[in-house]
C-alpha positions as a printed NumPy array, in Angstrom:
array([[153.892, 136.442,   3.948],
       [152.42 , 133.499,   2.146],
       [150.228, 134.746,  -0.087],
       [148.292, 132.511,  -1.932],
       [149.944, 132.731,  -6.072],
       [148.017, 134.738,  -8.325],
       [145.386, 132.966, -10.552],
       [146.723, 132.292, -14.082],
       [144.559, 134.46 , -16.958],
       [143.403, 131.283, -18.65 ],
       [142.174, 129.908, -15.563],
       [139.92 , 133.259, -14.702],
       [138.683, 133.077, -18.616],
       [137.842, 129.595, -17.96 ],
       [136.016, 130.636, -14.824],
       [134.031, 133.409, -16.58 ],
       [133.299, 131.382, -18.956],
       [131.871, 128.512, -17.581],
       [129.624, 130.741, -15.27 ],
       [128.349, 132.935, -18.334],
       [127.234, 129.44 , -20.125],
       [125.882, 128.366, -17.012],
       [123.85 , 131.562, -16.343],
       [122.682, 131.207, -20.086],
       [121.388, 127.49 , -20.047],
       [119.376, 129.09 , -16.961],
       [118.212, 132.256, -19.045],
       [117.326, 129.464, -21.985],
       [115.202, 127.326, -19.588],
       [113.352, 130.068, -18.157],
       [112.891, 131.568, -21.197],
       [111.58 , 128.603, -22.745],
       [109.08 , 128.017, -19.799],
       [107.747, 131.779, -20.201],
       [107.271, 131.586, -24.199],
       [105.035, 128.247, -23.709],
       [103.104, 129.761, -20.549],
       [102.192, 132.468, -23.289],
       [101.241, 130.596, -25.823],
       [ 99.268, 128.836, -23.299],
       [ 97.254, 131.527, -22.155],
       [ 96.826, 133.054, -25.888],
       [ 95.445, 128.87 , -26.833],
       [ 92.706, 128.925, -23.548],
       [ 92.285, 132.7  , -24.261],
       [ 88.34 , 131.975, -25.031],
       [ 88.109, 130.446, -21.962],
       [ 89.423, 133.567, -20.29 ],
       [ 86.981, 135.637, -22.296],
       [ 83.325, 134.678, -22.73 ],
       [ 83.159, 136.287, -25.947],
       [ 79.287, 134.874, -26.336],
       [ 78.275, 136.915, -23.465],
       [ 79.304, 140.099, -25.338],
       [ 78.427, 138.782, -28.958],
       [ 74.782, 141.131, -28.917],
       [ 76.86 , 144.125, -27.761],
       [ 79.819, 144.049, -28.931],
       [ 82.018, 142.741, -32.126],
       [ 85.533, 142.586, -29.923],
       [ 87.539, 139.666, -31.052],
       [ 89.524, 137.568, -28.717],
       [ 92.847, 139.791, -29.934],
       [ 91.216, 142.816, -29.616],
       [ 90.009, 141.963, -25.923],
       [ 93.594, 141.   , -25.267],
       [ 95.485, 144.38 , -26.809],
       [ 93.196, 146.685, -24.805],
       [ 94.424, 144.394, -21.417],
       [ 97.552, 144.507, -22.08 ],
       [ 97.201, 148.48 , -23.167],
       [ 95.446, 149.017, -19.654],
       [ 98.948, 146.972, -18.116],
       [101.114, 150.134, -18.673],
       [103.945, 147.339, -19.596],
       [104.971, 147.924, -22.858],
       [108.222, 144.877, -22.526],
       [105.164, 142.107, -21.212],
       [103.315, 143.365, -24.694],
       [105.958, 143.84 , -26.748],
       [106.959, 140.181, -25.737],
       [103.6  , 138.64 , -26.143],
       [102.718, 140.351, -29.601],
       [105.955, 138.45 , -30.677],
       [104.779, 135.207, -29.772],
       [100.89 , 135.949, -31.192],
       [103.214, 136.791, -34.355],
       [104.706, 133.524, -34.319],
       [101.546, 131.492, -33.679],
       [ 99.642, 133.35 , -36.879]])
């Protein structure tokens, strides 16, 4: 009976189209946040890994330390992602 009048097309563009650039300022925050929470962790890396306690025994460097962790991770986006952002830093 009275049904409420069918949204105009423009209108449901308009509506997509705000929540898709909504949904991406999210996605760039967040993104943002993760990328310096990596960097982060590869900058205090030595403090993660005594690398004097294993100096006698072994000639690991910090990056070698960190490829066979992320190796043992079985996660190949996580590395993927965080040899990008070693890349960057170099």
């Amino acid at each position: 009976m009275n049904e409420p009048p069918e949204k105009d097309a423009l209108i449901i563009e308009f509506e997509k189209e705000r929540s898709i650039r909504r949904t991406m300022r999210v996605l760039k925050a967040k993104r943002s946040q993760i990328r310096e929470d990596l960097i982060q962790l590869i900058t205090h890396l030595s403090m993660l890994i005594p690398l004097k306690k294993f100096a006698s025994t072994t000639k690991a460097s910090d990056v070698d330390i960190l490829m066979e962790a992320l190796q043992r991770l079985d996660d190949d986006v996580f590395t993927q992602l965080l040899l990008q952002v070693l890349q960057e830093l170099k």
